[in-house]
ROSEMAR-673202 format. One record per residue (C-alpha): residue number from 1; residue in one letter; x, y, z. Coordinates in steps of 0.02 Angstrom, whole numbers, plus 32768, in hexadecimal, padded with zeros to 4 digits. Example, Ala and Ser with C-alpha at 12.3 -4.5 7.8 and 13.67 -1.06 7.14 Angstrom:
// ROSEMAR-673202
 num residu   xx   yy   zz
   1      A 8267 7F1F 8186
   2      S 82AC 7FCB 8165
END
This chain:
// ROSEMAR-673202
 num residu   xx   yy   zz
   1      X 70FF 715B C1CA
   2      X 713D 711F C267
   3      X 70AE 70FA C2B6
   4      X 7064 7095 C22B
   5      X 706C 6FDB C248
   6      X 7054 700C C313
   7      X 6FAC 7055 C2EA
   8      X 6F78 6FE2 C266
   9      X 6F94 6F4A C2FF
  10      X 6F27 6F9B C36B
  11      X 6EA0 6FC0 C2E2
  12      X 6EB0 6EFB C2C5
  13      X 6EA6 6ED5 C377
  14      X 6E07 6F47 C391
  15      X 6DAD 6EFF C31F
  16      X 6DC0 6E57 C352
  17      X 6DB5 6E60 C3FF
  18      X 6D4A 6EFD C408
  19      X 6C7D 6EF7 C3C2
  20      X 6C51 6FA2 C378
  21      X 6BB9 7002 C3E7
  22      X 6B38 7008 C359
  23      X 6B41 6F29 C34D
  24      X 6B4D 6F38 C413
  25      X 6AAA 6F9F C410
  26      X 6A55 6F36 C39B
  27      X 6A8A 6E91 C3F2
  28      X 6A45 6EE4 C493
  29      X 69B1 6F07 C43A
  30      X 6997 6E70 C409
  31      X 69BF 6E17 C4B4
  32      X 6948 6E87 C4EE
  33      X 68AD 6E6E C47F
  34      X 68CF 6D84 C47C
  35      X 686D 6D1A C4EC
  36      X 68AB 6D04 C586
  37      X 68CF 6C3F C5AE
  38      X 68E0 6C0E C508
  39      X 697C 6BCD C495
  40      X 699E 6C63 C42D
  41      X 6994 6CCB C4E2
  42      X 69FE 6C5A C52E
  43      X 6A77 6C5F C499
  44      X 6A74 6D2F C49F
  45      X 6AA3 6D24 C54E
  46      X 6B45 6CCC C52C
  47      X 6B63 6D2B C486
  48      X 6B63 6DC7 C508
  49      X 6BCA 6D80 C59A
  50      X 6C41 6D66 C4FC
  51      X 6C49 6E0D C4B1
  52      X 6C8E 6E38 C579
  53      X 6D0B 6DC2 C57F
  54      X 6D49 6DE0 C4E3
  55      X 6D70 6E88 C51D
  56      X 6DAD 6E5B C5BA
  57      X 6E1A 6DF6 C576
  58      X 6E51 6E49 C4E9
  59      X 6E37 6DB2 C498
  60      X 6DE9 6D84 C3F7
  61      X 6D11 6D99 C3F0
  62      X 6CF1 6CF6 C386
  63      X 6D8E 6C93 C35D
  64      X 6D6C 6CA2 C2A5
  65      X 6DB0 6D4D C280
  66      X 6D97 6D2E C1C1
  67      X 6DF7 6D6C C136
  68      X 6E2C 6E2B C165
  69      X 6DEC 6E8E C0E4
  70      X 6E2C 6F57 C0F1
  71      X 6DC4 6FE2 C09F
  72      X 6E65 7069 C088
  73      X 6E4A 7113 C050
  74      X 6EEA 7188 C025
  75      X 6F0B 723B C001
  76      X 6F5A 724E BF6A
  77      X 7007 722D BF59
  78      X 7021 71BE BFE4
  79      X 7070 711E BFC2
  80      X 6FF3 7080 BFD1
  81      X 7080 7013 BFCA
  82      X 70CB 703C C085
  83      X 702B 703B C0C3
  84      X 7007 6F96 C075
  85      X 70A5 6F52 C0C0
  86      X 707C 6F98 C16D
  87      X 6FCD 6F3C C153
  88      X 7027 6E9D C13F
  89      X 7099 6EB4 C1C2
  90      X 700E 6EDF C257
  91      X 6F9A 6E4B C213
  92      X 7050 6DD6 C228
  93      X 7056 6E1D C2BF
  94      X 6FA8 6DFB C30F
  95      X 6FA5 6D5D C2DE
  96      X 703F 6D2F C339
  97      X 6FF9 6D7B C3D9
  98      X 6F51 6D2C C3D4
  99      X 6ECD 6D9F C38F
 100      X 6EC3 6D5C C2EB
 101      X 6EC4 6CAB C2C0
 102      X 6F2E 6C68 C229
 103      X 6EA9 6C63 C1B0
 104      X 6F10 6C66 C110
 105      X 6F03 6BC1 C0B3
 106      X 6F6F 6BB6 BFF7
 107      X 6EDA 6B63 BF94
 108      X 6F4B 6AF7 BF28
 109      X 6FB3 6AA5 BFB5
 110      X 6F38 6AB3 C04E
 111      X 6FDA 6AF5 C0B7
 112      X 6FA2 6B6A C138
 113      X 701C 6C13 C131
 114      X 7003 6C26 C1EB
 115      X 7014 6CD5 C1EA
 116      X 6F80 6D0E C17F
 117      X 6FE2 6D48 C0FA
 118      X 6FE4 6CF7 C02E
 119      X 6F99 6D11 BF84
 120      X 6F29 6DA3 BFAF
 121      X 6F13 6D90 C05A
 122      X 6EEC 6E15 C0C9
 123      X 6E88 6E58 C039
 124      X 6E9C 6EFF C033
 125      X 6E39 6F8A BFCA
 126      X 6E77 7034 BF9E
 127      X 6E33 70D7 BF5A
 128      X 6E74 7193 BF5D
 129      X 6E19 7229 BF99
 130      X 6E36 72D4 BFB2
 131      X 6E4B 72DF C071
 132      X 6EE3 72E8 C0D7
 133      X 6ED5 7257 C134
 134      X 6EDE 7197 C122
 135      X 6E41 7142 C14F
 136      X 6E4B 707C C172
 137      X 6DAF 7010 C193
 138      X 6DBC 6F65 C1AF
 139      X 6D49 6EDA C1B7
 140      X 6D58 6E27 C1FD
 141      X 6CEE 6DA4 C1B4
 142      X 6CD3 6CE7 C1DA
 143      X 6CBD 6C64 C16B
 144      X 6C2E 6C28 C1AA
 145      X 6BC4 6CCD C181
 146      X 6C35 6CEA C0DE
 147      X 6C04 6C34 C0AE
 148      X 6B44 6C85 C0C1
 149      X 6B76 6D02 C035
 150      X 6AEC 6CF1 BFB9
 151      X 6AC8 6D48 BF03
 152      X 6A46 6D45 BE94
 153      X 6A20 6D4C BDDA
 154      X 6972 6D7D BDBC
 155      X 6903 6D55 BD8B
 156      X 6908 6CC9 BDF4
 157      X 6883 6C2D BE54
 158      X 68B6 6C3A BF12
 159      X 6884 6BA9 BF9D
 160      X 67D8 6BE1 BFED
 161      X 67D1 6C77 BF8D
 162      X 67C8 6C59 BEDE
 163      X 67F1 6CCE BE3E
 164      X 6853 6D50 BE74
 165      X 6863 6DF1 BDED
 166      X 68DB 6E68 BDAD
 167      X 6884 6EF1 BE2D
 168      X 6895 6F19 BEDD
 169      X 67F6 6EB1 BF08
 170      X 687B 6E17 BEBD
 171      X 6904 6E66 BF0D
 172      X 6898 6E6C BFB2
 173      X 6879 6DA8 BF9F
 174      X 693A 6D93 BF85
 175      X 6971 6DDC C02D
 176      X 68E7 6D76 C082
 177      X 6929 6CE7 C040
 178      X 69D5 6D24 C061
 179      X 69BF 6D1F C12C
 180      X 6952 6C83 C120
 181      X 69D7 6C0E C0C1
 182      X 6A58 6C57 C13E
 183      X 69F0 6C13 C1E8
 184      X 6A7A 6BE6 C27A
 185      X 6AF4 6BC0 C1FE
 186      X 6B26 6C7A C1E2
 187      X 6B27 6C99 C2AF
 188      X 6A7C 6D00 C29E
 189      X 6A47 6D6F C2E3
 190      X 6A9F 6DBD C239
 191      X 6A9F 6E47 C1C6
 192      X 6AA7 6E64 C10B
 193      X 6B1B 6ECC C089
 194      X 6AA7 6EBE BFED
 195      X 6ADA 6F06 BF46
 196      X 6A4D 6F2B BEBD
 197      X 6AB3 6F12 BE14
 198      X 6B57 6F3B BDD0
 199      X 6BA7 6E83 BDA0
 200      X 6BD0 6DF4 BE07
 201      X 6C76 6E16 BE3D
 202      X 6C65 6ECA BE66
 203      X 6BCB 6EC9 BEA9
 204      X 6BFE 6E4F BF30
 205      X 6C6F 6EB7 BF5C
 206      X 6C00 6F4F BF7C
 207      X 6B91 6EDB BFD1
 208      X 6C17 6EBE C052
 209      X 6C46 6F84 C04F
 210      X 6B8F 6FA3 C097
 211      X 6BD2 6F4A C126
 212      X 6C33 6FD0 C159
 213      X 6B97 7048 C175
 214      X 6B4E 7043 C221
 215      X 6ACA 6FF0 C260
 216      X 6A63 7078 C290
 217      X 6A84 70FC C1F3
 218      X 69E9 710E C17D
 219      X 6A1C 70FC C0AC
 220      X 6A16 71A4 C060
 221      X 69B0 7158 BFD8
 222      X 68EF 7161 C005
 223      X 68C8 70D1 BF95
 224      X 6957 706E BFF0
 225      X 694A 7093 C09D
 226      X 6884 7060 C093
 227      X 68AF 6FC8 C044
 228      X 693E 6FAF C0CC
 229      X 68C3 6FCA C163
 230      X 6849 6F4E C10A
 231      X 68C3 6EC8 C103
 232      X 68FD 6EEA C1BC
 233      X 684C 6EE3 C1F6
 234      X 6808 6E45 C17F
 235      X 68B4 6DD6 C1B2
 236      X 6889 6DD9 C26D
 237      X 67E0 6DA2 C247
 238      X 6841 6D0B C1F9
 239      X 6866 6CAD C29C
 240      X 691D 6C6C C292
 241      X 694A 6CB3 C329
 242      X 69F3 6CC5 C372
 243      X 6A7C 6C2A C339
 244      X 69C6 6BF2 C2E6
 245      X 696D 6BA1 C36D
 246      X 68DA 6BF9 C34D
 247      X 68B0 6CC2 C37E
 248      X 6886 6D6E C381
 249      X 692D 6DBB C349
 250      X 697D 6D7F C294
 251      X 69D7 6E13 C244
 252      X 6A0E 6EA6 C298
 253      X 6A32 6F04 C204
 254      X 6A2B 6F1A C13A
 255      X 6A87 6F90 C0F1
 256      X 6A48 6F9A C017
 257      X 6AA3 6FF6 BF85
 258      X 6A75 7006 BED8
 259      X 6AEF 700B BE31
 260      X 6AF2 7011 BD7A
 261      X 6AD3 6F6D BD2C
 262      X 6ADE 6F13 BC8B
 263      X 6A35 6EE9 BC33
 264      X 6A4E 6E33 BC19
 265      X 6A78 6E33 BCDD
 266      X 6A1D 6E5C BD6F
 267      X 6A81 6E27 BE18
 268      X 6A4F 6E39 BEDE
 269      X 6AFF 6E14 BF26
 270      X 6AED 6DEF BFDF
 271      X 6B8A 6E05 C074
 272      X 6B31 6DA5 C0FA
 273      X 6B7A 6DC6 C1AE
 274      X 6B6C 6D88 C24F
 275      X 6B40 6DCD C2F2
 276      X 6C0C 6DCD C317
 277      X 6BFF 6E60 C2A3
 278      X 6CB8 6E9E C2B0
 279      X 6CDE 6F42 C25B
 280      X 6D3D 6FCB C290
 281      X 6DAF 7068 C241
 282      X 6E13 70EC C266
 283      X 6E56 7193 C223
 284      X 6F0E 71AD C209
 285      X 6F82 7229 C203
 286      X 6FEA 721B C15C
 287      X 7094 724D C19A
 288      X 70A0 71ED C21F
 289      X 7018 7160 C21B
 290      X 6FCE 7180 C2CB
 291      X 6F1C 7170 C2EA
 292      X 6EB9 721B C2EE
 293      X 6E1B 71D5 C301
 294      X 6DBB 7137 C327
 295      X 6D27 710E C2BE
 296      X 6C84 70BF C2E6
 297      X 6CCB 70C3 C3B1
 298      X 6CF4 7144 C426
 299      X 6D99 7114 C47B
 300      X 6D82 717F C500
 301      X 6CC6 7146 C522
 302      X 6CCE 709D C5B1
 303      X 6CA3 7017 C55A
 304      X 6BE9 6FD1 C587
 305      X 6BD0 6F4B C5EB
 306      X 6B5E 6EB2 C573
 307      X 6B42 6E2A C5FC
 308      X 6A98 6E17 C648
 309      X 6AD7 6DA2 C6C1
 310      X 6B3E 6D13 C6DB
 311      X 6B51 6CEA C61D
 312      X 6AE3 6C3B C629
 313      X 6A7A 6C31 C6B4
 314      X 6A76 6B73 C6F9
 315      X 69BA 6B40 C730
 316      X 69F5 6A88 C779
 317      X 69B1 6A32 C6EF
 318      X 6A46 6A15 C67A
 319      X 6A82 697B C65C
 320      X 6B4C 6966 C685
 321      X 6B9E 68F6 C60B
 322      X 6C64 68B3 C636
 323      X 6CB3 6867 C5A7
 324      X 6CD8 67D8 C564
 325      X 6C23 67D8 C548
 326      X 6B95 674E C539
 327      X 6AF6 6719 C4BA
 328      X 6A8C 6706 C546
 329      X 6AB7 67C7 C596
 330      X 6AB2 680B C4C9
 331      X 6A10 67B0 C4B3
 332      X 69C2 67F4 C555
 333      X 69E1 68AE C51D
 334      X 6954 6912 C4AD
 335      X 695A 69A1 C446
 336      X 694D 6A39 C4B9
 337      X 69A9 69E9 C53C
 338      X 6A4F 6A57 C58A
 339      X 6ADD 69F3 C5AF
 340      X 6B78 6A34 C5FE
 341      X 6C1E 69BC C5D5
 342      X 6CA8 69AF C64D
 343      X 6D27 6937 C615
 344      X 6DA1 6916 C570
 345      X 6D6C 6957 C4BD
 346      X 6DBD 695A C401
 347      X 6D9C 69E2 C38C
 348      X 6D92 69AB C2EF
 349      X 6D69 6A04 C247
 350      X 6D84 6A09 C17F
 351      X 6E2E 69AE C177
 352      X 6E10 6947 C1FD
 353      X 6D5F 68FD C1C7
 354      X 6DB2 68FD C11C
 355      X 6E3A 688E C172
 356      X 6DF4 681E C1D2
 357      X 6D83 67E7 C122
 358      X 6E3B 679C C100
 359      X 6E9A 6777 C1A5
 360      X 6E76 6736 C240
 361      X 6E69 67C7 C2C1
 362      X 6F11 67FA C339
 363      X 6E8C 67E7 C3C6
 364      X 6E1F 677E C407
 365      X 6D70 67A8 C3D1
 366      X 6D0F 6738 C438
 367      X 6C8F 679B C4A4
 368      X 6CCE 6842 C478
 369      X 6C98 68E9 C45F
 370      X 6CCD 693D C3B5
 371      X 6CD5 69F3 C3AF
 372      X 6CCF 6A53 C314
 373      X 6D60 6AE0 C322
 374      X 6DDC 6B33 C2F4
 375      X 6E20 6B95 C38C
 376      X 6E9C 6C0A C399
 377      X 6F20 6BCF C3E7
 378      X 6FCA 6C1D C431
 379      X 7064 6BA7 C476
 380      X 70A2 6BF3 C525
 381      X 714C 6B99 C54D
 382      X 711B 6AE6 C51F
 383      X 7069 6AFE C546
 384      X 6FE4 6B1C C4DA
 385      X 6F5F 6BAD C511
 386      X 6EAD 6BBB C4AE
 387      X 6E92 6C5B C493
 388      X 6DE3 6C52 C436
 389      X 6D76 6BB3 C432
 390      X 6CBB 6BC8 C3E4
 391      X 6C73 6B54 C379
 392      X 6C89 6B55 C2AB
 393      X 6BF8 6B39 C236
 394      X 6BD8 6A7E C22B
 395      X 6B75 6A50 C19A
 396      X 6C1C 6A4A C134
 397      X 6C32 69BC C17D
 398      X 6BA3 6964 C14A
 399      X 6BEF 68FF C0CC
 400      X 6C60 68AE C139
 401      X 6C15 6890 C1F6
 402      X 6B95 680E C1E1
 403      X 6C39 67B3 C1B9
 404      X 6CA5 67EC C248
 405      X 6BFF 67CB C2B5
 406      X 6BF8 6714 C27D
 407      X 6CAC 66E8 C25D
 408      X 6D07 6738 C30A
 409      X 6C65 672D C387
 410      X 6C68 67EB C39C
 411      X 6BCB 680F C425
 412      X 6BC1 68C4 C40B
 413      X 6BD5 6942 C385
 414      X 6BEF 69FB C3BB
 415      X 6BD6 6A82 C347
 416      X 6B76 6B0F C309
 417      X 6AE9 6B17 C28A
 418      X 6AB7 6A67 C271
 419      X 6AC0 69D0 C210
 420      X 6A5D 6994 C190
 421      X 6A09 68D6 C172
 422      X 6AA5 687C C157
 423      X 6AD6 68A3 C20A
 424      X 6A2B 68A4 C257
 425      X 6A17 67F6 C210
 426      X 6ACB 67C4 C25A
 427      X 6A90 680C C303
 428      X 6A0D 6797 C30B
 429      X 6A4E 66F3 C2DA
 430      X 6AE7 6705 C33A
 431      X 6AAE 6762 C3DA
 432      X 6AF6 6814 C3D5
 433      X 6AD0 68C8 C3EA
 434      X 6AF9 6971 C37B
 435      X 6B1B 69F9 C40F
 436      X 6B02 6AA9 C3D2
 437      X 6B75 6B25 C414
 438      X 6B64 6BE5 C402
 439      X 6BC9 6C1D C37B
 440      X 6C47 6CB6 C386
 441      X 6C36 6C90 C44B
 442      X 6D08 6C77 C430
 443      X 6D2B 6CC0 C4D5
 444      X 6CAB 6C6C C542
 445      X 6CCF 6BB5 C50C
 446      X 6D8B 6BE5 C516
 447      X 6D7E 6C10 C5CF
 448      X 6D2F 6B5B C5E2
 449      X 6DDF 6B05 C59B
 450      X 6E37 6ADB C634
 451      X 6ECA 6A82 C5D8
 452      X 6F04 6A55 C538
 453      X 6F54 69A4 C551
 454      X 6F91 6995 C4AD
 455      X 6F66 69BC C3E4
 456      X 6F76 6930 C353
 457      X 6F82 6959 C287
 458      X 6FD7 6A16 C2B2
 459      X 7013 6A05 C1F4
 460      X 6F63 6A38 C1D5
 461      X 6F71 6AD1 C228
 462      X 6F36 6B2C C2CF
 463      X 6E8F 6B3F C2A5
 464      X 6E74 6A77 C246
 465      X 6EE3 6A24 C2BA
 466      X 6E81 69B2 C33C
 467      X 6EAC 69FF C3E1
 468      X 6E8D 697A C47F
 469      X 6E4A 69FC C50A
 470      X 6E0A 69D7 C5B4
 471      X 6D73 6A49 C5ED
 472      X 6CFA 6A73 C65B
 473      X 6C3B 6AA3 C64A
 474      X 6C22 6AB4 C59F
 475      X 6B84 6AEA C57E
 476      X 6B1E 6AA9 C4DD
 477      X 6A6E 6A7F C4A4
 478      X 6A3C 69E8 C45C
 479      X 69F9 6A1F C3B1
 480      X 69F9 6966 C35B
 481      X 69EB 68CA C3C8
 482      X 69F1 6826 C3C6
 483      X 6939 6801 C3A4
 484      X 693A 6861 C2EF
 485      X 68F2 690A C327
 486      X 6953 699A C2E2
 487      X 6942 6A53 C323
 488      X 6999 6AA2 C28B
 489      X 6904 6A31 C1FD
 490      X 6881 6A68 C27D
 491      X 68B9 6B30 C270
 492      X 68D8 6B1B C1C7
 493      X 6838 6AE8 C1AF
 494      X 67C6 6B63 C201
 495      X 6836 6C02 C1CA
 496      X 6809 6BBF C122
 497      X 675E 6BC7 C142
 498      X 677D 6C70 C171
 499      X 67CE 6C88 C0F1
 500      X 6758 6C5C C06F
 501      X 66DB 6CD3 C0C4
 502      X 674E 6D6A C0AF
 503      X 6746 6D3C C008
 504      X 668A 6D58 BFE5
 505      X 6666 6E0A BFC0
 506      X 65AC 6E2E BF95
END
């Protein structure tokens, strides 16, 4: 199998660079069908000027390219272990040239591997069948919509919705819920593996396997596909919109399968994805590992154009912000307000929150702006190149920046997703802002990074190390300000009114 590890690279590097045409169609759609002017519409026409430069590029759509997980079928009698090995070797391989960040982390020590590569990472699933060929699918899936994973034991009392039942009416209530709890921390708009049954572990993992179906394919099951349409067309009536600012467009698709249970247990496993939906697969030929055939693309088909326009139209009315920034400028911004920052900035996430509870900070805080990241990074000579910059979910570090806020005098918080009280109540005491970002936008906020000037705490890894960059124009909406007005508790709110509704069948 010469060819092996060659085409197993370039099935990697598809699929992270390169969004499928069913999720491009349905995030056309659904740029099509949001109000223009608004947040979410704004945020969809960035999320599109992304998916072009990503393949412009060739470099990575959002910079968290998840934990590979490879869906391998073989004819019998071919030997899973080579191809295993060749998996390894073309994951190894992307990483080091950029379309993959080193996302493997050993759980004991905290010791990034830097390669993607440890205790059962890639994961990798195989299963025989009676065809000639190999088939490889692969999907790439971010932590932040894998930490929106969700499963249910019913029966069981769900927020706004009550008593849901071992029946598809409960089931029904559990996908609901499923997009709701998600909002802009999953990067919506999303979509949804579901699972009905089988037990937990498995059926997660046929959750995630419904993933690989496309967008627009209908469920050969009657009972399914009606309650799959149902779902598609109740969960845009929800109003998280896109990144959850509010809007028309919240899922973009739910694929639902059904197994065999136990009768003491009755699970609804859910694989919740974002709209970075990256999933790809080829055919190939079993003597000598080349690719035969492309699925879910056309190679030969031009790729279509996403852009509407110039990515983020200005209108004159944001507000520039240089740091080292002031209390008076945070205190005179509102939520709603676009600010574009030209200056210094410090990402900053897990270790380094976790970090600076016990040390003083390598940098000075004072006045900065704090961007939740973890980019992907590549050293040219003996300077460092981002590669992919987008925001990472921030609520995880809820615990931890009210602190950070208060101790360091930290002015603005960039993220994705929001914050919850601790920080809002931080924000107002000591005069800051939370700046929203648009998640999986990796390649636009990369091409705002005009230089990397240095990077602190690299022990940590590429993606938790605190990189010092210096950029220009990035673009952000103030979504919690300084005056105790959150975006994300106002959404959050009226979806679940929405919710709740949804919920009350005559």
């Amino acid at each position: 199998m010469e060819f092996l590890a060659t085409s197993l690279l370039e099935l990697v590097t598809e699929t992270s660079t390169n969004l499928p045409p069913d999720v491009r169609a349905a995030m056309s759609m659904a740029a099509s069908t949001e109000t223009p002017g608004t947040q979410s519409s704004q945020a969809l026409d960035i999320i599109l000027s992304n998916v072009d430069m990503a393949v412009d590029d060739e470099g990575p759509i959002c910079q968290d390219t998840g934990m590979p997980t490879f869906f391998v079928h073989t004819p019998v009698g071919v030997n899973q272990i080579r191809i295993k090995n060749a998996i390894l070797e073309a994951v190894a391989q992307a990483t080091k040239l950029g379309k993959l960040r080193p996302n493997s982390v050993d759980s004991l020590t905290g010791k990034n591997s830097g390669n993607n590569l440890g205790e059962e990472t890639p994961v990798v699933h195989f299963e025989q069948w009676e065809e000639d060929e190999i088939e490889v699918r692969l999907i790439l899936k971010g932590g932040g919509c894998e930490n929106k994973n969700i499963q249910y034991s019913v029966p069981c009392n769900l927020d706004h919705l009550g008593r849901a039942d071992r029946n598809l009416e409960g089931v029904r209530k559990c996908l609901l819920h499923a997009v709701w709890q998600a909002q802009g921390q999953g990067c919506a708009p999303g979509a949804l593996g579901v699972c009905i049954g089988s037990d937990r572990a498995h059926g997660y993992e046929l959750a995630k396997r419904q993933l690989l179906r496309t967008l627009d394919d209908v469920n050969p099951n009657p009972t399914l596909a009606a309650l799959e349409a149902e779902i598609m067309e109740e969960a845009n009536r929800l109003g998280v919109g896109a990144m959850g600012f509010g809007g028309k467009a919240s899922l973009i698709g739910c694929k639902i399968a059904a197994a065999n249970r136990l009768p003491a247990s009755f699970f609804v496993s859910v694989a919740y994805d974002c709209w970075a939906f990256r999933r790809l697969g080829v055919r190939l030929d079993a003597a000598s590992g080349a690719i035969t055939e492309w699925l879910y693309r056309d190679p030969a088909r031009p790729v279509e154009r996403m852009a509407r326009g110039e990515g983020f139209p200005l209108t004159g009315r944001e507000v520039i912000l240089t740091p080292p920034l002031t209390e008076a400028q945070m205190r005179a911004l509102k939520v709603g307000d676009v600010v574009l920052i030209s200056g210094e900035m410090f990402t900053g996430r897990d270790n380094v929150h976790a970090y600076l509870m016990k040390n003083p900070p390598p940098v000075d805080l004072n006045g900065a702006a704090l961007y939740h990241c973890g980019p992907v990074m590549l050293k040219e000579g003996d300077q460092w190149m981002v590669k992919a910059a987008g925001p990472t979910t921030s609520i995880r570090e809820e615990p931890y920046q009210a602190d950070v806020i208060k101790r360091y005098g930290v002015r603005a918080v960039i993220g994705k997703g929001g914050m919850g009280p601790k920080t809002l109540a931080a924000l107002k005491e000591c005069g800051a802002v939370y700046l929203n970002g648009i998640g999986g936008a990796a390649q636009y906020y990369a091409r705002t990074v005009e230089k990397v000037l240095d990077v602190h705490l690299l022990e940590f890894g590429i993606p938790e190390a605190m990189w010092h960059l210096k950029v220009n124009n990035f673009a952000a909406i103030v979504t919690m300000d300084a005056h105790g007005n959150s975006l994300h508790a106002d959404v959050e709110q009226t979806t679940g009114e929405a919710l709740a509704e949804l919920g009350t069948r005559a």
